[in-house]
C-alpha positions as CSV (number, residue, x, y, z in Angstrom):
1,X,-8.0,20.4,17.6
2,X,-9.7,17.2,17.7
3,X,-12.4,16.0,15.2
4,X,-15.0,13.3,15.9
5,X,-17.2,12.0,12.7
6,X,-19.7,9.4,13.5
7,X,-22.1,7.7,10.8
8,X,-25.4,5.6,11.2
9,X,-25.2,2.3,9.2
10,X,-28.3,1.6,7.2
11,X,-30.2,-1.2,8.8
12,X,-28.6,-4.7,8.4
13,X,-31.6,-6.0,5.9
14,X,-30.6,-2.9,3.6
15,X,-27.5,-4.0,1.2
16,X,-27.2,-0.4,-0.2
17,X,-25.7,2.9,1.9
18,X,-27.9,5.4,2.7
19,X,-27.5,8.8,3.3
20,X,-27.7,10.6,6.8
21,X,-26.9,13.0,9.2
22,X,-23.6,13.4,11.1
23,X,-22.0,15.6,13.4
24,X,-19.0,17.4,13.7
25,X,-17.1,18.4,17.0
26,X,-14.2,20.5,17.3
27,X,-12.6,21.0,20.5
28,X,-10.7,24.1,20.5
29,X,-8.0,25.4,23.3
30,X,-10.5,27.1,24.9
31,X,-13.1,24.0,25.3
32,X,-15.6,25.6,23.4
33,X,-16.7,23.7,21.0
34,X,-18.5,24.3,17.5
35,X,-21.1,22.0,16.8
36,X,-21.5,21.9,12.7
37,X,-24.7,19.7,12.0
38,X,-25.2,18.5,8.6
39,X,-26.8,16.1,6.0
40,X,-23.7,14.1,5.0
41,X,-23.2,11.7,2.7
42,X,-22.2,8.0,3.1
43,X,-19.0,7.3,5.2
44,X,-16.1,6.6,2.5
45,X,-18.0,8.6,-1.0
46,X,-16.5,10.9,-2.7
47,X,-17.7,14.2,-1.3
48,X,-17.5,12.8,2.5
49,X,-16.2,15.8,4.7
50,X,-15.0,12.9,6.8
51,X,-13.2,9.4,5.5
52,X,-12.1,6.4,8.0
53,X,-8.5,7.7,8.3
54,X,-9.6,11.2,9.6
55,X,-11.0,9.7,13.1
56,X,-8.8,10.6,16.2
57,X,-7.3,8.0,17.8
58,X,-8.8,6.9,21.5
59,X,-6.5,9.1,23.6
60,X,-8.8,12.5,21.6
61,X,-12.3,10.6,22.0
62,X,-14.4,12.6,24.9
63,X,-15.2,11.5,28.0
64,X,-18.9,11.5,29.4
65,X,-20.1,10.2,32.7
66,X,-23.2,8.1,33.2
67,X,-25.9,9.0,31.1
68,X,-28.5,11.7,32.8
69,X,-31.8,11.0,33.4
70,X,-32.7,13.1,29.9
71,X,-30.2,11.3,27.9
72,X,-31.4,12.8,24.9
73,X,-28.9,16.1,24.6
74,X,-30.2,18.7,21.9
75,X,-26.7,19.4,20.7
76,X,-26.4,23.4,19.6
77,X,-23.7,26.0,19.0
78,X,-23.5,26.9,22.4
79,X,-22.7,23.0,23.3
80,X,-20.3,23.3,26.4
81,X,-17.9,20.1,27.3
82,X,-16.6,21.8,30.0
83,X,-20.4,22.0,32.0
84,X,-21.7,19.0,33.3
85,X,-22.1,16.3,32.2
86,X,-19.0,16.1,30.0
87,X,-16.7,17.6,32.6
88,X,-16.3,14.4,34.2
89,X,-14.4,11.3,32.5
90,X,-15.3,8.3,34.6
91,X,-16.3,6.7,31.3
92,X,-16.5,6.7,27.4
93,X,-19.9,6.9,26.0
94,X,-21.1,6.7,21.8
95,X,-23.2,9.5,20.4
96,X,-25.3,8.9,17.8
97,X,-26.9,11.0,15.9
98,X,-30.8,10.9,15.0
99,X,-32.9,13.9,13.6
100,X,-35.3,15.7,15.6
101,X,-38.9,16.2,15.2
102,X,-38.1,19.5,14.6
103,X,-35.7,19.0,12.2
104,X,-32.4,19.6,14.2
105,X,-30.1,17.1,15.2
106,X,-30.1,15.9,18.6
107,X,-27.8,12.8,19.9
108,X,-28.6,9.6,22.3
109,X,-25.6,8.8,25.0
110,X,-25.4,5.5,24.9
111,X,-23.0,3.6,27.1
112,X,-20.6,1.1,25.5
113,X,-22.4,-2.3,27.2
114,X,-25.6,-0.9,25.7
115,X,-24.1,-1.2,21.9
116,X,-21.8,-3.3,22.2
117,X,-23.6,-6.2,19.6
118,X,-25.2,-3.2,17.5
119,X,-24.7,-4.7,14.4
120,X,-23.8,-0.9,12.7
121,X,-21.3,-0.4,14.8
122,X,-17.0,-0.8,13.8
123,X,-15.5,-2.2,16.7
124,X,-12.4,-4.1,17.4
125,X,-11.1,-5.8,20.6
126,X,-13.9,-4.4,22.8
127,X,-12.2,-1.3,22.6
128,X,-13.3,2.2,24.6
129,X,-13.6,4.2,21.6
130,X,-16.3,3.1,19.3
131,X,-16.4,4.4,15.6
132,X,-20.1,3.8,14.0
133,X,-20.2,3.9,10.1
134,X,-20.2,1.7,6.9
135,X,-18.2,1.7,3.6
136,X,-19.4,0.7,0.5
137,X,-16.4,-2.4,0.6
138,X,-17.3,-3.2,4.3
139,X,-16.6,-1.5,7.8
140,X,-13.1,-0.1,8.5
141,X,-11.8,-1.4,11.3
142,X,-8.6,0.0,13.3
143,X,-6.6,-2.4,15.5
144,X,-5.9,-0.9,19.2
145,X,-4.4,-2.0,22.2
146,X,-6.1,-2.1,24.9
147,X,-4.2,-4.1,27.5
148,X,-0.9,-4.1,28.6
149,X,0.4,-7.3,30.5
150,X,-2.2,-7.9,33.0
151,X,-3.8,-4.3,32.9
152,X,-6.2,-2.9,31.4
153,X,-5.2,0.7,29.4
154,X,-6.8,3.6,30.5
155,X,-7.0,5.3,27.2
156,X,-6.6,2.2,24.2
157,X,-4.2,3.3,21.5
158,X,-5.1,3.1,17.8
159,X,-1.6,1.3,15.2
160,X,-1.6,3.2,12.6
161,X,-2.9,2.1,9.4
162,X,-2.0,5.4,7.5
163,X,-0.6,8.6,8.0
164,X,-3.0,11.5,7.0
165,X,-4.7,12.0,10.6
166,X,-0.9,12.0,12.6
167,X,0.6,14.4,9.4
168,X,-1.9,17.1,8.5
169,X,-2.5,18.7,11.4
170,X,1.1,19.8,11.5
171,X,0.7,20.4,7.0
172,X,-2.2,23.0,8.7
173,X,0.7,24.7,11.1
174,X,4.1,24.7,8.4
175,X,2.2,25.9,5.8
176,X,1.4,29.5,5.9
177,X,1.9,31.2,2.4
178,X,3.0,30.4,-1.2
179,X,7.1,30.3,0.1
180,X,6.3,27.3,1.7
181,X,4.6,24.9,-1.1
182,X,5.1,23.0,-2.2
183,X,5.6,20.6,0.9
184,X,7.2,17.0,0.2
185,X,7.6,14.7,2.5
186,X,8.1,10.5,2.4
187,X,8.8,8.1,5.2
188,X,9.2,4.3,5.9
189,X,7.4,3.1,8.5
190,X,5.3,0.1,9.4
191,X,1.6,0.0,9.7
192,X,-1.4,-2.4,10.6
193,X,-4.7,-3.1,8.4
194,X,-7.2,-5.2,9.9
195,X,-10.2,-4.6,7.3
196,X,-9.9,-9.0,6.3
197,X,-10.0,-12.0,7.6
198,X,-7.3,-14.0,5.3
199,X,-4.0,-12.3,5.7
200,X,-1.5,-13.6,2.7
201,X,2.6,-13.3,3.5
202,X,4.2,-10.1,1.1
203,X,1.1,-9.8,-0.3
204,X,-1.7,-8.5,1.9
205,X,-0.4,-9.1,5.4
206,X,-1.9,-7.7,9.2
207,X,1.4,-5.4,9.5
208,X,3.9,-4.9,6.7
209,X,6.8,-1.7,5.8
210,X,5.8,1.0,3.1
211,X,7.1,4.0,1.6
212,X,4.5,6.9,2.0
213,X,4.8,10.2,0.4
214,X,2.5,13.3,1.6
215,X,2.9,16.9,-0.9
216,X,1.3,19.9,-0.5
217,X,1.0,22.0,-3.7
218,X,-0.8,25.7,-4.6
219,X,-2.6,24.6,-7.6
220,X,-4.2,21.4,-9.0
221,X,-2.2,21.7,-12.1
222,X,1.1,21.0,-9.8
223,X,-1.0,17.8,-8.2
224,X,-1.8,16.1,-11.1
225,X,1.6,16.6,-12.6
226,X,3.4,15.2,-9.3
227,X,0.6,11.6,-9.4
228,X,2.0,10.8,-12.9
229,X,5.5,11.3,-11.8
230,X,5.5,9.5,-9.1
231,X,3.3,6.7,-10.9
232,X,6.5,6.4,-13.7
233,X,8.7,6.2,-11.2
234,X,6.8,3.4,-9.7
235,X,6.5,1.1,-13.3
236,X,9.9,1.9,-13.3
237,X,10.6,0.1,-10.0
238,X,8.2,-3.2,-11.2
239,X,9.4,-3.2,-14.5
240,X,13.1,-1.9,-14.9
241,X,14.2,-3.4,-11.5
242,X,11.6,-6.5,-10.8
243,X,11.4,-7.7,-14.5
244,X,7.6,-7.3,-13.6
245,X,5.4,-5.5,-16.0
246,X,2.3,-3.2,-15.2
247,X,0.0,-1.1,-16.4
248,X,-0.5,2.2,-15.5
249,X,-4.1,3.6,-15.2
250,X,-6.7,5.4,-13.4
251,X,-9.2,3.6,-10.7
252,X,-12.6,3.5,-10.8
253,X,-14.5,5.7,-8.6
254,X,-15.8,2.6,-6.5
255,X,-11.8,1.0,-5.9
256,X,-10.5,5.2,-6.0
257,X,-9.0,6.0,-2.2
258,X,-11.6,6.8,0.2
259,X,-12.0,10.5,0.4
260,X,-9.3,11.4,-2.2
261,X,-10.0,12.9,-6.0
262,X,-9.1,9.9,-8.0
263,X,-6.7,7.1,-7.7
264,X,-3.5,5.8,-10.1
265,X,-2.3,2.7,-10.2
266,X,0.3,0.3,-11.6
267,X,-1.5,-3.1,-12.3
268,X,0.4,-6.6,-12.0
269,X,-0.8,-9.7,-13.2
270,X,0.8,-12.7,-11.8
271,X,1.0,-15.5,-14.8
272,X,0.5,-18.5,-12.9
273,X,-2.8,-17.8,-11.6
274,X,-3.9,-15.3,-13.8
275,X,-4.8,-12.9,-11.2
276,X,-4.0,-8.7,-10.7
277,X,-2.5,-7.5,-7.9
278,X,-2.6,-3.9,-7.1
279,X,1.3,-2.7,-7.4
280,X,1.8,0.7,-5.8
281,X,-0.3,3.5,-5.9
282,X,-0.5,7.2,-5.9
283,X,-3.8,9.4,-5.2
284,X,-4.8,13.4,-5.9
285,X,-6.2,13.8,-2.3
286,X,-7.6,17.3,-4.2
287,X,-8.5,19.6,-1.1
288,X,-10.7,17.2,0.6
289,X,-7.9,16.7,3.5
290,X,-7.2,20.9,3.4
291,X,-11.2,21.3,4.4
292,X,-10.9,19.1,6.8
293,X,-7.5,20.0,8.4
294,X,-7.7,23.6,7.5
295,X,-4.5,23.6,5.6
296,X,-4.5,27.0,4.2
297,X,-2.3,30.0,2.9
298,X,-1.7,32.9,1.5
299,X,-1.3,33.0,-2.4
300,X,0.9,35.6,-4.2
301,X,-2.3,38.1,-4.9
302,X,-2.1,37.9,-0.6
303,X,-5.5,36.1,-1.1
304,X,-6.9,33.4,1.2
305,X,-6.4,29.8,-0.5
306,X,-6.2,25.6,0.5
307,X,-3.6,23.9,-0.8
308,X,-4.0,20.7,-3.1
309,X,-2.6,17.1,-1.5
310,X,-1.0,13.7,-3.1
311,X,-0.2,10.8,-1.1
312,X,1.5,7.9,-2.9
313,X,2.9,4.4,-1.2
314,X,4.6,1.0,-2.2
315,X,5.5,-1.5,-0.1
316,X,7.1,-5.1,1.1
317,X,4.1,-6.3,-0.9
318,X,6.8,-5.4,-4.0
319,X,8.6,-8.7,-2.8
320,X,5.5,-11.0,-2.9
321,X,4.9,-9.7,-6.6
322,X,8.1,-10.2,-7.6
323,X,8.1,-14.1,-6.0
324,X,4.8,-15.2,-7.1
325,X,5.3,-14.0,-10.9
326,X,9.6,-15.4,-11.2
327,X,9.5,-18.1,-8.6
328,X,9.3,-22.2,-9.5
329,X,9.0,-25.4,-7.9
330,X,13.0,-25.0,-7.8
331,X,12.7,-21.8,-5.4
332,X,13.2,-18.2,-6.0
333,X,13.8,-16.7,-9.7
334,X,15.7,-13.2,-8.8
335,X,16.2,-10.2,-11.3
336,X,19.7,-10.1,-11.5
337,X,19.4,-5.8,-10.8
338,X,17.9,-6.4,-7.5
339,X,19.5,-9.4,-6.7
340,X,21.6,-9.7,-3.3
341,X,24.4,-12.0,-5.3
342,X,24.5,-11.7,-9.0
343,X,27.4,-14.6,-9.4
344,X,28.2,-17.3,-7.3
345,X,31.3,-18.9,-7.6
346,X,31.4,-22.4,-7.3
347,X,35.0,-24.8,-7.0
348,X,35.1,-27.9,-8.3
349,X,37.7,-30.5,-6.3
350,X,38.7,-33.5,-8.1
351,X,41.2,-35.9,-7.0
352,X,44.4,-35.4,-7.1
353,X,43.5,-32.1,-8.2
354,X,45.7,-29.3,-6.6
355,X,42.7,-28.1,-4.7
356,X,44.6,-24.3,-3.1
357,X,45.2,-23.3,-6.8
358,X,41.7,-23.9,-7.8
359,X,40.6,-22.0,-4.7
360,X,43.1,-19.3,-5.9
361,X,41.1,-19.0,-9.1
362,X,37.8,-19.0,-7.6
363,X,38.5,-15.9,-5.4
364,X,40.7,-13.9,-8.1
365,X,37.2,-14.2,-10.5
366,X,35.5,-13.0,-7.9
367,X,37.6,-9.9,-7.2
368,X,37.5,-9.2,-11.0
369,X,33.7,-9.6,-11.3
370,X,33.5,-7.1,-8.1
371,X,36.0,-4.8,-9.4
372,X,33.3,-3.9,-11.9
373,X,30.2,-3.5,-9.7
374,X,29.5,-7.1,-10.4
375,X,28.0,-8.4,-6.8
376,X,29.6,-11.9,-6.7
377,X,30.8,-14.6,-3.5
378,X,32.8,-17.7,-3.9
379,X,31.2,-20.5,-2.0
380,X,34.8,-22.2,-1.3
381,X,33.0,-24.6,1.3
382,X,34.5,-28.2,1.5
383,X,32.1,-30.1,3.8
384,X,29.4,-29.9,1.0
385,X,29.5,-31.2,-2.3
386,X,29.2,-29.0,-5.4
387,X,25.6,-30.5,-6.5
388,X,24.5,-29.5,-3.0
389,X,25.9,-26.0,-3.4
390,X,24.1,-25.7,-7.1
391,X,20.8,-26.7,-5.5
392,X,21.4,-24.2,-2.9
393,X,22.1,-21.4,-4.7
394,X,19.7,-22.0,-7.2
395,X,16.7,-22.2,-4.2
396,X,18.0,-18.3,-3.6
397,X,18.0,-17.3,-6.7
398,X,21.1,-16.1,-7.6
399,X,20.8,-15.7,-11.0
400,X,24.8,-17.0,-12.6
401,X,27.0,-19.4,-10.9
402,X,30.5,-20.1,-12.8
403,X,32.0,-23.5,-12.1
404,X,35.9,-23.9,-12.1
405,X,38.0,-27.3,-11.9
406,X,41.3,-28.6,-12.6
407,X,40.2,-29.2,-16.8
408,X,38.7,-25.4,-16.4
409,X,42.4,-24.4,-15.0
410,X,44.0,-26.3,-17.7
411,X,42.2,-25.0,-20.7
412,X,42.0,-21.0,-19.0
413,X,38.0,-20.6,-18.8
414,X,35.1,-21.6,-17.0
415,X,32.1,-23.2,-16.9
416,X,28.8,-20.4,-16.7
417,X,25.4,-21.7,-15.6
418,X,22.5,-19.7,-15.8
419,X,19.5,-19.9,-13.3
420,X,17.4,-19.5,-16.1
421,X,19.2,-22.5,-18.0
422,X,20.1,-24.4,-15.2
423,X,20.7,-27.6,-18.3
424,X,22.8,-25.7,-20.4
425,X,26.1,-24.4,-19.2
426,X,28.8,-23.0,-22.2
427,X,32.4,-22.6,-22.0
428,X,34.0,-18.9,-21.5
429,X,37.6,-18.0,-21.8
430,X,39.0,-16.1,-18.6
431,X,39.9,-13.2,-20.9
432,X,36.4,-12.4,-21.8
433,X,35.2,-13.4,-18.8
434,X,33.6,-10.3,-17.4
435,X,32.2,-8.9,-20.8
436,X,30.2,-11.9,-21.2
437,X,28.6,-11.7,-17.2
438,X,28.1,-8.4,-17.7
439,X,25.9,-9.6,-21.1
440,X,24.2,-12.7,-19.7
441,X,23.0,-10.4,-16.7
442,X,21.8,-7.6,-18.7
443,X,19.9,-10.9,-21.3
444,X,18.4,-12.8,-18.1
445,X,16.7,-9.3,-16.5
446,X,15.2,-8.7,-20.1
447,X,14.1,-12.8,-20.7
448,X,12.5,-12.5,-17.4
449,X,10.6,-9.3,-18.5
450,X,9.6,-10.7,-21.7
451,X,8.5,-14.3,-20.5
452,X,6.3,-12.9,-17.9
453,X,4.4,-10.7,-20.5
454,X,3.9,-14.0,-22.5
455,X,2.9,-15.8,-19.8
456,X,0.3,-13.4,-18.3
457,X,-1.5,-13.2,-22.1
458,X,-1.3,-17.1,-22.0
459,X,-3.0,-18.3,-19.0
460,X,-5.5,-15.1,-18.5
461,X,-7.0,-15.6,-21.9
462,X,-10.7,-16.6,-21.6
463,X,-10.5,-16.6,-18.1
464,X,-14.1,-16.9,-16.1
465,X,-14.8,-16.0,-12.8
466,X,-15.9,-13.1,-10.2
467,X,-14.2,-9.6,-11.0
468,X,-13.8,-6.3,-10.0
469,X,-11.9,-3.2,-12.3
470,X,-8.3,-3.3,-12.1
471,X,-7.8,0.2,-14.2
472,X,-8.7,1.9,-16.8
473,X,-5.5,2.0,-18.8
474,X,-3.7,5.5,-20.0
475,X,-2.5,3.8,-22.9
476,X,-6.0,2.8,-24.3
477,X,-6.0,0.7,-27.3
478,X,-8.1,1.4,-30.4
479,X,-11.9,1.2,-29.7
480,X,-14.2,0.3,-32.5
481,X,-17.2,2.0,-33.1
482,X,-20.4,0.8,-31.9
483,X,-18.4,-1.4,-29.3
484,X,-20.7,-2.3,-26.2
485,X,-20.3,-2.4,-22.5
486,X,-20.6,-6.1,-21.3
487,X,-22.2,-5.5,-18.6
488,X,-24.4,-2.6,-19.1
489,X,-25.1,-2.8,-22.8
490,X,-24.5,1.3,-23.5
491,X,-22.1,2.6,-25.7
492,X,-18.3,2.2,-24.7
493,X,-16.0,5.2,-23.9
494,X,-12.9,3.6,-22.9
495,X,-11.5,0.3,-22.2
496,X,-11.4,-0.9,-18.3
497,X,-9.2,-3.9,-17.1
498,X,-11.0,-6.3,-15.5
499,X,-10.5,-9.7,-13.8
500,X,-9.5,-11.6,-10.2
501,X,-7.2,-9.8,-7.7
502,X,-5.4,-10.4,-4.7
């Protein structure tokens, strides 16, 4: 079953969307087609039957031929794509959709030379399929291919820039009655956006990797517990892992997910520009999706019912956050829980020195730091000097390094550095040599944690500039009476995050 939306654009001198009538069809197995006419609103508002991510990729787009001599087709239930003139497929052709004198809706073939520079049309690459509509934060455009080496594709093909339109029309087939909700399921995969003109690396880039969960559940009550779950486990990733903190909260209906019910969010603020960044999020689709797909079952009363839908993601954009609020002028600043090498152990030659029992040393603290789940790696290296190893070490982030030389061997210890403290190094004895990693680890994720917090309340206070809402907090503070909104004047009802973004 294929579905195509398409949406007029208000005229390009009108700044604010405007309602207006759209068109449904649904090709069936048997080519007969139901044709649902409708006032619809907006593309992208809340109550949209139809969001960007619902549209069929190119290869489900139909066919027409030239345009006949009437080329205005008064579009009806009994609409036939398998009479002329859609039986053919010689070419691709846009319909859209204008109101009738009479009131019903009719639709204009147009060919795609003849819209090609309509300014209400979302298109990308010259593409065959054309997809006409506006959102209230811009057009959504989808990247497709359209050539491959020196020819031309017969049917373009759409990169995925999310997963609901290649998912729920199988959600509509596996789920049949209450035994099988609820339905969970998460992947990794990569996808494209192509909605901006400024890609950043890790932070808002053309393709990147996410994590994408999809859950099917009988009531709303199971929904709405699943979005907060998932959202914990989320600030615990930023701030137990990352030494990143966040705050949780709930979008505004403007920055929500396009067609879902509402939006949640974990909020990062990076401290040296004093800007948000949007850390992972997880959305109550609600049944919009279920109307749409038909994603229906039977309940325990045997009653007819739709199911209720989450999606939730994170991705590689979790490493740009992590770099942007740690990292210095002296490189990367890891969180010793997620970093690669905890320890680096460095050896110290001096002459005269006997160099093969210092290396002995080097690699028996090393097996004793691994023994306990400490990740550490001697660099035993002797065409580079142990300053150049230092700097080196330090550009990756690794957040110890223990230094041992001939006076080290002597007295039975060695020398601990910290990245954090790259000036101060102290004196350990090889007895207590793994209690006190184990310590300076567990103190170095928590400094990080803290510093950032202080940073970020630092160098965002009195901040000026263009913003947009970040959240609106769960954990509200206090709010006094008689408090005002900024911006409208009214009465207050909760406090909203705003400020810069990425």
């Amino acid at each position: 079953m294929y579905k195509i939306g398409v949406y007029q654009s208000p005229p390009p001198e009108t700044t604010q969307p405007q309602p207006t009538n759209s068109f449904t069809i649904i090709v069936s197995s048997s080519d007969k087609p139901k044709f649902s006419p409708s006032p619809s609103p907006q593309l992208g508002s809340d109550d949209s039957p139809l969001h960007p991510d619902s549209f069929p990729s190119p290869s489900n787009s139909i066919s027409l031929p030239p345009a006949p001599p009437s080329s205005d087709l008064s579009l009806s239930p009994s609409f036939d794509v398998s009479s002329p003139p859609f039986s053919s497929s010689s070419s691709s052709y846009f319909l859209e959709p204008s109101p009738s004198e009479d009131g019903d809706i009719s639709a204009d073939v147009k060919s795609i030379d003849e819209i090609k520079d309509s300014s209400s049309v979302a298109r990308n690459l010259n593409s065959i399929y054309v997809v006409a509509g506006n959102r209230r934060k811009g057009d959504y455009l989808v990247a497709w291919v359209t050539r491959s080496g020196d020819s031309d594709l017969e049917v373009p093909i759409a990169i995925r820039s999310t997963s609901e339109t290649v998912m729920y029309p199988y959600f509509s087939k596996w789920i049949r009655g209450h035994r099988d909700l609820p339905l969970k399921l998460n992947q990794w995969c990569n996808v494209v956006r192509w909605e901006f003109s400024n890609p950043t690396s890790f932070i808002r880039s053309r393709e990147f990797l996410w994590q994408e969960g999809h859950t099917a559940f009988a009531t709303k009550e199971e929904a709405d517990t699943e979005v907060l779950e998932v959202l914990e486990l989320y600030r615990r990733l930023y701030e137990e892992y990352l030494a990143v903190p966040v705050v949780k909260g709930k979008k505004s209906e403007m920055e929500k997910f396009a067609g879902g019910l509402y939006t949640t969010s974990v909020e990062a603020f990076i401290p040296n520009t004093g800007r948000g960044v949007e850390g992972a999020t997880s959305h109550c689709l609600g049944q919009n999706f279920a109307k749409m797909f038909e994603i229906n079952f039977e309940d325990e009363k045997g009653e007819k019912a739709m199911v209720w839908q989450n999606s939730w993601a994170y991705s590689t954009r979790t490493i740009g956050v992590m770099v942007m609020t740690h990292g210095d002028d002296r490189g990367l600043v890891l969180p010793p829980k997620v970093a690669a090498i905890q320890v680096i152990v460095v050896h110290v030659p001096y002459k005269d020195a006997d160099i093969k029992e210092i290396l002995n040393a080097c690699s028996a603290t090393v097996k004793a730091l691994c023994d306990l789940g400490i990740r550490a790696e001697a660099d035993l290296r002797e065409n580079y000097s142990p300053g150049w190893k230092y700097s080196h070490w330090e550009m990756k982030g690794v957040p110890l390094r223990i230094e041992i030389g001939p006076k080290d061997l002597a007295n039975n210890q060695v020398r601990l550095a910290s990245l954090l403290q790259t000036s101060t190094k102290i004196d350990i004895p090889m007895d207590g040599l793994v209690d006190k990693v184990k310590g300076m680890l567990d103190d170095i994720q928590q400094s990080m944690f803290d510093e950032v917090e202080k940073d970020v309340k630092t160098k965002t206070k009195g901040e000026t500039g263009a913003a947009k809402t970040l959240c609106s907090p769960f954990d509200q503070p206090e709010l006094p009476e008689g408090t005002l909104c900024f911006a409208s004047g009214k009465p207050t009802k909760k406090w909203t995050y705003w400020g810069r973004s990425y």
